[in-house]
N, C-alpha and C positions, 0 to 999 in steps of 0.2 A: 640302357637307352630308354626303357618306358619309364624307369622314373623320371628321369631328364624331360619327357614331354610332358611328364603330369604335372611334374614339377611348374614348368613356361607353363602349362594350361590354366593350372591354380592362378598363377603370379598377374594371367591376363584378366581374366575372370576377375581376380582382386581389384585390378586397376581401373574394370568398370563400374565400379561401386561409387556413387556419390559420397565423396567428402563429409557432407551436410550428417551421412549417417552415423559415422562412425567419430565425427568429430567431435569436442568436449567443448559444453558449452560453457562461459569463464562466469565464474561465480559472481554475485550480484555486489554490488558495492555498499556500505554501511556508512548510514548515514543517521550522528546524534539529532533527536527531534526534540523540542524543549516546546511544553505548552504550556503558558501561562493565562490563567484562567481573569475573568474580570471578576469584582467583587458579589456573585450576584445570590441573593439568597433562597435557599433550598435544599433540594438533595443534588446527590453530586451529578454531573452529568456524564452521561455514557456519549462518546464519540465517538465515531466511525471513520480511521484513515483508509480512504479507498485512492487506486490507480484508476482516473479515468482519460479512456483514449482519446485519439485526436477528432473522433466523430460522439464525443460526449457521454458516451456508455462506459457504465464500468470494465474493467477490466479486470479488476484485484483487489480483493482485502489487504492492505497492507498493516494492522492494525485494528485491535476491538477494546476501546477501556471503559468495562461494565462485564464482568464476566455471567451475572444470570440473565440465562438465554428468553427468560418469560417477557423481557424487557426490549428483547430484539426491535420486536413488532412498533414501537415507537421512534423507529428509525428508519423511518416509512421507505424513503425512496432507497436506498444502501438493502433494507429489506426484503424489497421487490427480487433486489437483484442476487440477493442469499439463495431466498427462497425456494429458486430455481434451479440451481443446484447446491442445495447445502453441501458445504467441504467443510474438513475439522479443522478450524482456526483456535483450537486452544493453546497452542505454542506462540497463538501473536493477539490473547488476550489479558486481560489488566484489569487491574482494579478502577472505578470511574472518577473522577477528578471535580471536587468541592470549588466552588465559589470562591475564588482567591487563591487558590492551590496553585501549583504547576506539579508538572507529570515530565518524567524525562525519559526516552525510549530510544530504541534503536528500527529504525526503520530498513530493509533491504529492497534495494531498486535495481535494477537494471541499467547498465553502461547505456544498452541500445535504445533505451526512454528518452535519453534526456535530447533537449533540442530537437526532437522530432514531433511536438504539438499536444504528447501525453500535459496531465495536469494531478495533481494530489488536490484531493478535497478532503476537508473536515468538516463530519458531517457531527451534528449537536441534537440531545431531548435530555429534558431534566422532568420527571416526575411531576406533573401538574401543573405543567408552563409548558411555552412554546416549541417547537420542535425546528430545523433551521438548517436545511439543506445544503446550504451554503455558507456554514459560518466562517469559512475561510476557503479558498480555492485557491492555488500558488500555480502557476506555469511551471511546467520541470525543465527549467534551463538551469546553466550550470550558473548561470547569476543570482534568479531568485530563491535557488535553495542554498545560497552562500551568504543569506543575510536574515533579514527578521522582515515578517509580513502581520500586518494589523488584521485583527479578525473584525468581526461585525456584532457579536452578540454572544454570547456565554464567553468565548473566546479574547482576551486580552491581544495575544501576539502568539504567535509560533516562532521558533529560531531554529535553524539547521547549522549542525555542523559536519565535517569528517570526522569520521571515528577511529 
């Protein structure tokens, strides 16, 4: 009989556990990124795809292509936001993308992003030119990352697909 209570004591005890804790959280969704670059002459340019939230602040590195780190620092605003807590992003860094180029990645996002006001920015600096905070910024709805968005400056276009 005392196993029988420890038993129901355990089972009640379990049943007060939030969900939240023990629940699995579902894996993020993959999605093909295709940058095409405009014609512009120089060295290649290192890009920054960051998650930014719905109050404008980073949230996530989604993306580094320029893999030496001495060159960070020219990627001013994405920078800032490094800097303060450096994480190891070498599993989502790259080579940097030439003048004419395109660059094809896979980018991983989150289900619970999309249509809730987050935005992917592509952020741009090329060696001895300007640097461009905003060369591309898409809304994360499930429309604009199902089609192609014009950039402003280093940037030709980005294309999203499913992967």
């Amino acid at each position: 009989m005392k196993i029988l209570n420890r038993l129901v004591l355990a089972l009640i005890v379990i049943s007060l556990i939030p969900a939240k804790i023990y629940a699995v959280k579902p894996a993020p969704t993959k999605y093909k990124c295709m940058i095409q670059m405009t014609n512009y002459v120089g060295e290649g340019a290192y890009i920054v795809v960051s998650l930014i939230d719905p109050k404008g602040a980073y949230e996530k590195t989604l993306r580094v292509m320029g893999s030496d780190k001495k060159w960070y620092k020219d990627v001013k605003e994405w920078y800032k936001f490094y800097a303060k807590k450096p994480t190891n992003i070498s599993a989502i860094t790259g080579a940097s993308v030439s003048g004419g180029d395109r660059s094809v990645t896979v980018l991983e996002i989150e289900d619970s992003k999309l249509d809730a006001g987050y935005k992917i920015r592509f952020e741009t600096a090329v060696e001895d030119k300007e640097y461009y905070v905003k060369d591309l910024e898409i809304p994360l709805t499930k429309e604009a990352i199902s089609g192609k968005t014009d950039g402003k400056n280093y940037i030709r276009y980005v294309r999203f697909s499913s992967n």
